[in-house]
C-alpha positions as semicolon CSV with decimal commas, in nm:
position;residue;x (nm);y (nm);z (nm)
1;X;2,592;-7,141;-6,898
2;X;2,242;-7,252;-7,065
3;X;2,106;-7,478;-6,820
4;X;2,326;-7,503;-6,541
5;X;2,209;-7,408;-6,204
6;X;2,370;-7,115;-6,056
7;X;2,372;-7,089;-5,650
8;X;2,273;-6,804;-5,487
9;X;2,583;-6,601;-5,345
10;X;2,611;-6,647;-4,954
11;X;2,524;-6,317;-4,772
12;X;2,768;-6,259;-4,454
13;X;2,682;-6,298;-4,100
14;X;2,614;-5,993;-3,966
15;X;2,617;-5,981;-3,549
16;X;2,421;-5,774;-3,308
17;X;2,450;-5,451;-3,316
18;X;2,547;-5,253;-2,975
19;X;2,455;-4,908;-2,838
20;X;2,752;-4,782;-2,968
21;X;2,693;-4,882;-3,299
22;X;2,981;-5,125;-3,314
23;X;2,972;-5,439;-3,458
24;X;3,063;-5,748;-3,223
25;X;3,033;-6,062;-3,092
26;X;2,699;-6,208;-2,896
27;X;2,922;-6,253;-2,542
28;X;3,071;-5,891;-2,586
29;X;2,709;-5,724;-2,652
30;X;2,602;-5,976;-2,284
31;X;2,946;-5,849;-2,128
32;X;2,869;-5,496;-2,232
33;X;2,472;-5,565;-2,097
34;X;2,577;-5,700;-1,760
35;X;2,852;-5,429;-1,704
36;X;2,549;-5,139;-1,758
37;X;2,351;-5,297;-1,530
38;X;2,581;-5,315;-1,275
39;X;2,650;-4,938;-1,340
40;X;2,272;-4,882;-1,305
41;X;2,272;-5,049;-0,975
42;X;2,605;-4,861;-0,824
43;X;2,340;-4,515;-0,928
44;X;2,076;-4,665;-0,727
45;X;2,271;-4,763;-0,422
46;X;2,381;-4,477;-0,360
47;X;2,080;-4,236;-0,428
48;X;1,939;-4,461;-0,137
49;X;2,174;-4,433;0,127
50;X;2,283;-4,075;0,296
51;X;2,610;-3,968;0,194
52;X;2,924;-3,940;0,381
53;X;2,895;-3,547;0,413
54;X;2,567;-3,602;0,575
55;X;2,728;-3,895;0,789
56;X;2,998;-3,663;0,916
57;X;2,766;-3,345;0,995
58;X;2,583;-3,584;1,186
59;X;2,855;-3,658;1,378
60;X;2,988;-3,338;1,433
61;X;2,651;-3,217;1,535
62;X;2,625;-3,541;1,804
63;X;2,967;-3,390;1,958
64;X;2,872;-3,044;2,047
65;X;2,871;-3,030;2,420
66;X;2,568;-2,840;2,499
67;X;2,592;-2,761;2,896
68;X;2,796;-2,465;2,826
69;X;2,544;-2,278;2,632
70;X;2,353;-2,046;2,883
71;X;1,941;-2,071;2,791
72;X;1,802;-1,791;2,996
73;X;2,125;-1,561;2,809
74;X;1,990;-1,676;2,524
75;X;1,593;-1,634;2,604
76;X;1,678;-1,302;2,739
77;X;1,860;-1,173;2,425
78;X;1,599;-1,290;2,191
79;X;1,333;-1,115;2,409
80;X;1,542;-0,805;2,358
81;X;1,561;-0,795;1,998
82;X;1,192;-0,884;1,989
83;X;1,168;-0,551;2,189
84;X;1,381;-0,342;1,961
85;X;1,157;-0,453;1,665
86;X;0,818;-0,396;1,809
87;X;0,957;-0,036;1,919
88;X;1,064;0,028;1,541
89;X;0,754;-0,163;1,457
90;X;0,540;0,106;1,645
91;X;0,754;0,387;1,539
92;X;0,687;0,323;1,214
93;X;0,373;0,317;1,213
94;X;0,362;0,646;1,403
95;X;0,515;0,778;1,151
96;X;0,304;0,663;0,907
97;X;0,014;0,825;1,035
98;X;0,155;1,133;1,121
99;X;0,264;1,161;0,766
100;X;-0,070;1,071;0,640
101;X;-0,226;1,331;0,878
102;X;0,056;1,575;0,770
103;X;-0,049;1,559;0,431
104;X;-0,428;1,541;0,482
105;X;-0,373;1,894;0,650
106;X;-0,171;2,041;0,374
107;X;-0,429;1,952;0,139
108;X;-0,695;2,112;0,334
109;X;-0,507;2,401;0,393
110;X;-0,418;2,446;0,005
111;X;-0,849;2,376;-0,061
112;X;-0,896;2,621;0,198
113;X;-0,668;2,870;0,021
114;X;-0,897;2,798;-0,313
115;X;-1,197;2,883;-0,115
116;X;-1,054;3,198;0,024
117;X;-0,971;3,337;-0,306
118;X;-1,305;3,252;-0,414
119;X;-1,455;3,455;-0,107
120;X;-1,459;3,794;-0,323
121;X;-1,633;3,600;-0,601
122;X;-1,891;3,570;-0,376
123;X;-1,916;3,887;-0,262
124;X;-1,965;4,018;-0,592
125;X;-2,243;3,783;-0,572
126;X;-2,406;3,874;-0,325
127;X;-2,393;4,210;-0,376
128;X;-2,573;4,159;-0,755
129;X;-2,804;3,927;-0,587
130;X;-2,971;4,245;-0,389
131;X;-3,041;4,444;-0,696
132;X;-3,130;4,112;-0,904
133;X;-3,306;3,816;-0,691
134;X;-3,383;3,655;-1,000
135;X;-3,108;3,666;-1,230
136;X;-2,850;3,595;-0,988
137;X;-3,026;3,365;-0,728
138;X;-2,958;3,065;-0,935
139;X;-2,625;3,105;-1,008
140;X;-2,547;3,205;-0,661
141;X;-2,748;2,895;-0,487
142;X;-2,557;2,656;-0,721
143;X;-2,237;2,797;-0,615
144;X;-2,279;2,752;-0,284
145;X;-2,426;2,421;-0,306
146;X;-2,089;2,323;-0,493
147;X;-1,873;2,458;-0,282
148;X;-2,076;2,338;0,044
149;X;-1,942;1,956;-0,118
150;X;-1,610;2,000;-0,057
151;X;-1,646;2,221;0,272
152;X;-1,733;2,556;0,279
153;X;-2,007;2,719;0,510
154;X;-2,223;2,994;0,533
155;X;-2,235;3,132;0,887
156;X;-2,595;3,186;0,985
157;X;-2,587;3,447;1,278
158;X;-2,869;3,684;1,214
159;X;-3,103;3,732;1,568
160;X;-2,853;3,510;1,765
161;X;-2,620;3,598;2,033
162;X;-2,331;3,768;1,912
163;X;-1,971;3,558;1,915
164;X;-1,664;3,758;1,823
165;X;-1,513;3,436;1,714
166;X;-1,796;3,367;1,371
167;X;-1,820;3,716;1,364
168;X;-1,671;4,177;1,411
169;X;-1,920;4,379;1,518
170;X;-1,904;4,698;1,299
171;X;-2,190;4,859;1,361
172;X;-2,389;4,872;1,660
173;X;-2,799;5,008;1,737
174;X;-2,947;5,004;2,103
175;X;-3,202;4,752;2,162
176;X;-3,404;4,651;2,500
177;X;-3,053;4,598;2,698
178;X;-2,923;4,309;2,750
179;X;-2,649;4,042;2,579
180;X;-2,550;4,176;2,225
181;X;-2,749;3,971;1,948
182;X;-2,678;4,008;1,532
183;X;-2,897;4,257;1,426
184;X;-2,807;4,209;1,065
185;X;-2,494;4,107;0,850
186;X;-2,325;4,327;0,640
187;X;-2,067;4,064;0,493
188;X;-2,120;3,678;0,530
189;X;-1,842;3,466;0,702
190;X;-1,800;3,161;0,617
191;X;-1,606;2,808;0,772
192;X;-1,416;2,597;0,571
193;X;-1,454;2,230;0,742
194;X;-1,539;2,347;1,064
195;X;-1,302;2,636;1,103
196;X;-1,362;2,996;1,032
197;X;-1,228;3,077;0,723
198;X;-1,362;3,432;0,722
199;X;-1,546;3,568;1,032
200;X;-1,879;3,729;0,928
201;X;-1,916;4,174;0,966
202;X;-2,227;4,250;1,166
203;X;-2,417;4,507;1,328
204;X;-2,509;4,423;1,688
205;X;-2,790;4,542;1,919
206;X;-2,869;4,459;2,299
């Protein structure tokens, strides 16, 4: 072997490899190209065209003989219904509000109860407030002022003409004749958003 020249061993043709991974011949792998492409083109034609469904709706809508369908019927129904819903529409909202006003009432009535209970509180008040101006102003004035933020009112009637609906005459002294006036009040009334919660006791005079 010294000195002889050896050739190289011949590598094998190896042919283009296709998609599929297969080994084959140049005009098979331009077969296989062409026959894609045509596939390709088949897609495209017919995304671009309508299809026959939409052919033959259109052509069952074109057949529809129209002269028997009566309009005004038709304009006449529709007003109808548009009637019916407006009238549920409105009923609704009806509803709505007297709901909301329902409820707006209950909760003044249940606030009003609070205040009511409270009335006796105040009393008590009151009453200390005659033997002790100064101790008990403050505490009275601030109650008051609370309560006057969510509704409650002191009926001022003293030297005005009397009104048996803000106030029951208990007592009575003669005066110069004449209409009945508050001489004095022997128990404070009091409104609770505008109505009388608790009508004040008085003493007239006239």
């Amino acid at each position: 072997m010294d000195g002889d020249m050896v050739d190289p061993p011949e590598k094998p043709d190896q042919e283009p490899a296709v998609p599929g991974g297969e080994i084959t011949d140049l005009d098979d792998v331009i077969d296989d190209v062409a026959e894609r492409a045509s596939e390709i083109d088949d897609v495209t034609d017919s995304i671009g065209r309508p299809s026959a469904a939409i052919d033959d709706f259109d052509a069952i809508v074109g057949e529809i003989d129209y002269s028997d369908i009566d309009v005004p019927a038709l304009l006449a129904e529709r007003e109808e219904y548009k009637g019916i819903a407006q009238r549920v529409q409105a009923d609704f909202d009806n509803y709505r509000k007297r709901s909301a006003a329902q409820s707006l009432a209950e909760a003044d009535r249940a606030s009003g109860r609070l205040a009511e209970a409270l009335l006796p509180v105040l009393d008590a008040a009151e009453a200390a407030f005659v033997r002790h101006p100064d101790e008990v102003g403050p505490l009275l004035n601030q109650m008051l002022v609370e309560l006057k933020k969510h509704g409650l009112e002191v009926l001022d009637l003293e030297n005005k003409p009397f009104d048996p609906e803000f106030a029951e005459a208990v007592a009575h002294e003669p005066g110069d004749g004449g209409e009945p006036v508050v001489a004095e009040v022997l128990r404070s009334g009091y409104t609770w958003k505008g109505k009388v919660l608790r009508a004040a006791m008085v003493k007239t005079k006239d």
